[in-house]
N, C-alpha and C positions, 0 to 999 in steps of 0.2 A: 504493500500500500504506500502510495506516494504523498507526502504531505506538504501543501502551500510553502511555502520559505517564510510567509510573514507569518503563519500559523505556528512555526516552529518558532519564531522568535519570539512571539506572544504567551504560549507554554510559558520558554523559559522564563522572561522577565513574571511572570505568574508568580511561577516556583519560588525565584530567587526574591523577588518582594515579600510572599509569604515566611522563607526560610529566615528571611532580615528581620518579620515584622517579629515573629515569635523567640528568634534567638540573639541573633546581633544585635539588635536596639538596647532590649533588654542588658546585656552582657556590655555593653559599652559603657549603659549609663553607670553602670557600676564603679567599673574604673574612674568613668568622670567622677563623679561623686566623691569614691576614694582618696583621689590624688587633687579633689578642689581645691584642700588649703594646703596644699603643700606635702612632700614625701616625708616630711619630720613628723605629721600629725599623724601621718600613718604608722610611721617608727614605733610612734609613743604607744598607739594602740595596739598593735601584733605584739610589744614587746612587756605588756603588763603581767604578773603573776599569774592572775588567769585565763591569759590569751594562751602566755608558754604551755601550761600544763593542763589547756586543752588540748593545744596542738601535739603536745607528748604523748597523750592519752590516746588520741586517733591515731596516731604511728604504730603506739602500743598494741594496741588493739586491729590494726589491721597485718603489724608482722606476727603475731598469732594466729589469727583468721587464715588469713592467705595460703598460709605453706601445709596447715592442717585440709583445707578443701581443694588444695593442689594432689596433696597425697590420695586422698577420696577419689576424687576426680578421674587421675588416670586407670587405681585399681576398679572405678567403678565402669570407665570405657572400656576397658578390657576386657570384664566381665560383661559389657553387655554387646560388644561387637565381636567376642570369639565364642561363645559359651552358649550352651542351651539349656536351661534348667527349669523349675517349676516356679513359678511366679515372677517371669522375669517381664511380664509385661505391667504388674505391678505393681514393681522397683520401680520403673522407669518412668510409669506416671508419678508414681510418692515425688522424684526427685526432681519436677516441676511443680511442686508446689508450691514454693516461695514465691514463683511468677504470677501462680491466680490466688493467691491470700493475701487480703494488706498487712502491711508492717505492724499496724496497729493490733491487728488480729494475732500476727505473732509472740510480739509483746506479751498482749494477755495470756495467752496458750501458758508460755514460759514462766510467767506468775501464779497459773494456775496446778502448773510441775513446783516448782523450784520456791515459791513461796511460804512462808510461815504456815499458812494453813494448807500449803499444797500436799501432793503426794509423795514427795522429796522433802519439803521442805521443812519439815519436822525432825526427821531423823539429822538432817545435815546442821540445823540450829544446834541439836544436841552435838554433834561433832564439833562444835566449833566454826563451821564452814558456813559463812553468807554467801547467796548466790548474789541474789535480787538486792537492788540498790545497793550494789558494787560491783567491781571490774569484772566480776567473772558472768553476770548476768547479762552486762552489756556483751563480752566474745560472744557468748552463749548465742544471742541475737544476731550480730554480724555472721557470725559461720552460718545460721540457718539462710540468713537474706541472701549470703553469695555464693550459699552450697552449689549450684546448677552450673555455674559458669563454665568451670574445666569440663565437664561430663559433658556438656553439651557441645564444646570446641574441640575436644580430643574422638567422641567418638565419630562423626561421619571420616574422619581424614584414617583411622582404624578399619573401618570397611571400604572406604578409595582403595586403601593402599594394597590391602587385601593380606592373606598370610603365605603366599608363595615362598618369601626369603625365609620366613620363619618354620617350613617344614626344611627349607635346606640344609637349615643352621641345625635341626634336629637329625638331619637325615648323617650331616658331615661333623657327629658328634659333642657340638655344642649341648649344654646342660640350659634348663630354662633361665637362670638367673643371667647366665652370658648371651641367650638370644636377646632377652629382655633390653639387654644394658648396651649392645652392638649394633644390632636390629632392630628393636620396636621402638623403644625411645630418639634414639635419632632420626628415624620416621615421621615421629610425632612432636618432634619440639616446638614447631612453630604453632600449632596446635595448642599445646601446653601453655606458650608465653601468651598467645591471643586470648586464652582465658588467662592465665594471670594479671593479666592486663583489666580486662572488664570487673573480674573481682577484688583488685586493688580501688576500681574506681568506686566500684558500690560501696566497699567497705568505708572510705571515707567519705563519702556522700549520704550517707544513714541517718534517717532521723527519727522515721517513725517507733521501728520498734525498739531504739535504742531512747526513745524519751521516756515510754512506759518503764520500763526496765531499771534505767539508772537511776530515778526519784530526783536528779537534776541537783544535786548535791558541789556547790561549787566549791574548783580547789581540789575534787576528790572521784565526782562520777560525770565530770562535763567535760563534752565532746565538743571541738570546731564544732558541727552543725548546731549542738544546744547552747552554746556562746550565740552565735549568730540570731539563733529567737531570742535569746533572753537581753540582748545587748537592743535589738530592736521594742521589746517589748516596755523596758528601761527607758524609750525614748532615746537610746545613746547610737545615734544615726550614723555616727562620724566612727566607732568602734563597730559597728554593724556593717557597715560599709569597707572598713579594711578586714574586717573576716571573712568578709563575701568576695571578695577581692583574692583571698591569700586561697579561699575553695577554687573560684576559678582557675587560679593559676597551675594549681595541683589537675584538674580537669583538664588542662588544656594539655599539661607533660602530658597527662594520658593519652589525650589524642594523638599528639605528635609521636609517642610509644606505639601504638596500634598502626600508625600508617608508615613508620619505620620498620613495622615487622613483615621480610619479606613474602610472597603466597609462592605454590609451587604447583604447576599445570598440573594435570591429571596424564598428561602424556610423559612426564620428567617421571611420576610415579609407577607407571609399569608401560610397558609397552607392549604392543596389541599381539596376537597371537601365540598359540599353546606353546612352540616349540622355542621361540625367543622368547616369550614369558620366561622358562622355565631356565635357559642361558642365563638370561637378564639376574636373576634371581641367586643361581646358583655364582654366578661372577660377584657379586656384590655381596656375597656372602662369602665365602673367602675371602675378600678382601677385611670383611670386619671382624672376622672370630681366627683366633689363632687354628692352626691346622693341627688337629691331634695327633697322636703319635704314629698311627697308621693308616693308611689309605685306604680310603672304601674305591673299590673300581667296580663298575658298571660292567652290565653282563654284555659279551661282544654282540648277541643278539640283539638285544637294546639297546646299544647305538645304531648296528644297521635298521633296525626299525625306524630310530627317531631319523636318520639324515638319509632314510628313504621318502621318512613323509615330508621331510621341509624339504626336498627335490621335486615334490610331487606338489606343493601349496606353490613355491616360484617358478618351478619349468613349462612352461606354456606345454598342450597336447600336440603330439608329434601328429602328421597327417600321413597316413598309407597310402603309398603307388595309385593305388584302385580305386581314393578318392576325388571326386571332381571338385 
């Protein structure tokens, strides 16, 4: 379908009007605002007792988060793009569910675990251990909100890639923890970082289930984003305004993170056909897993089978004498 040139240009300016009215404008005014009176008034504000040990608190709590639903993440792509088991469809629903529950919703959930009068939270009172309104109620929250990210980035590039190198590496005596570590994870790193990436961003952009949770305890359970309300709410425009400032900026590394992270065709990942599949595969695995102490050799049968049939997929049909 062929479409007008001025109709094409209309679209875009559309898009790109809309894309400014709801992101740019907004995000701009901010910085204006920030930087009105000057970069020292900013200084003053990021740099107050509670600005810092917000900001501590969000790093805190997201190098926690992060490397914990990193680890999930892969062993749960794993399991669900090599494995067939009984209820595996759902795992895989449970593990979007931070996507269709609000924040707010899981907050509660989490106070009604981990609470005083929760199911947990009785026994753990006597232990000594607070969950809720303290640091560990807030991870507790963050891990739930950005559980999905890796699992959902690592497994479609797990069935791209498919397990061809990974029977080789079995077949040419590699053990599963060296396939793992030679084979499947360098397969999947870009994967891995591109969620990393998305749950680094949730984890410090958290608000909802992390306000329920922490009782907003300044100095002790306040996050950047609960600075940010509470600094607004205070009427303290000019402190609201360099912590919204200091989020964006953290937002935006992330973007420039994510579009740094290179992608890799589907054709660089296997290339087409049984018989080069299967070269493809077996070359690239020897190259990653050390060669064990003795050589598996292929039955001379089954070579002449296999480079009877790759003679037989590129040699064009011979024509007989008796043909016209």
């Amino acid at each position: 379908m062929t479409v007008d040139r001025r109709w094409q240009i209309s679209l875009r300016v559309l898009a790109l009007g809309y894309l400014a009215l709801l992101l740019l404008v907004p995000v701009a005014l901010i910085f204006y605002r920030t930087f009105e009176h000057g970069v020292g008034a900013v200084w003053d504000s990021i740099t107050t007792p509670a600005a810092i040990h917000a900001f501590q608190l969000t790093l805190e709590v997201t190098a926690i988060a992060v490397p914990l639903n990193t680890l999930f993440g892969i062993v749960m792509a794993v399991a669900l793009a090599r494995g067939e088991w009984r209820g595996k469809g759902l795992v895989n629903a449970v593990i979007d569910l931070p996507f269709a529950i609000s924040p707010v919703v899981i907050g509660l959930s989490l106070i009604l675990v981990y609470g005083t009068r929760g199911w947990l939270g009785g026994a753990l009172a006597d232990a000594g251990v607070q969950v809720i309104f303290s640091v560990p109620g807030i991870v507790l929250a963050t891990i739930f909100v950005s559980l999905p990210f890796v699992v959902r980035e690592v497994t479609p590039v797990l069935k791209e890639v498919g397990d061809e190198q990974e029977q080789a590496a079995a077949t040419l005596g590699a053990g599963g923890w060296t396939t793992f570590r030679r084979i499947t994870l360098p397969s999947i790193r870009w994967g891995v970082a591109y969620g990393v990436v998305l749950s680094v961003a949730r984890c410090i952009g958290e608000f909802g289930a992390v306000s329920v949770v922490s009782g907003k305890i300044a100095g002790q359970t306040e996050t950047l984003t609960l600075l940010v309300e509470k600094r607004f709410g205070n009427f303290d425009l000019a402190g609201a305004y360099a912590a919204s400032a200091l989020l964006a900026l953290i937002a935006l590394a992330t973007l420039l993170a994510m579009t740094a992270i290179p992608g890799r065709s589907p054709d660089d990942l296997r290339p087409s056909g049984t018989v080069s599949r299967r070269r493809f595969a077996t070359r690239d695995v020897r190259r990653s897993i050390a060669a064990p102490s003795h050589r598996v050799r292929r039955p001379a049968s089954t070579i002449r089978r296999h480079t009877t049939r790759a003679h037989r997929e590129t040699d064009p049909p011979r024509r007989e004498e008796g043909d016209t």
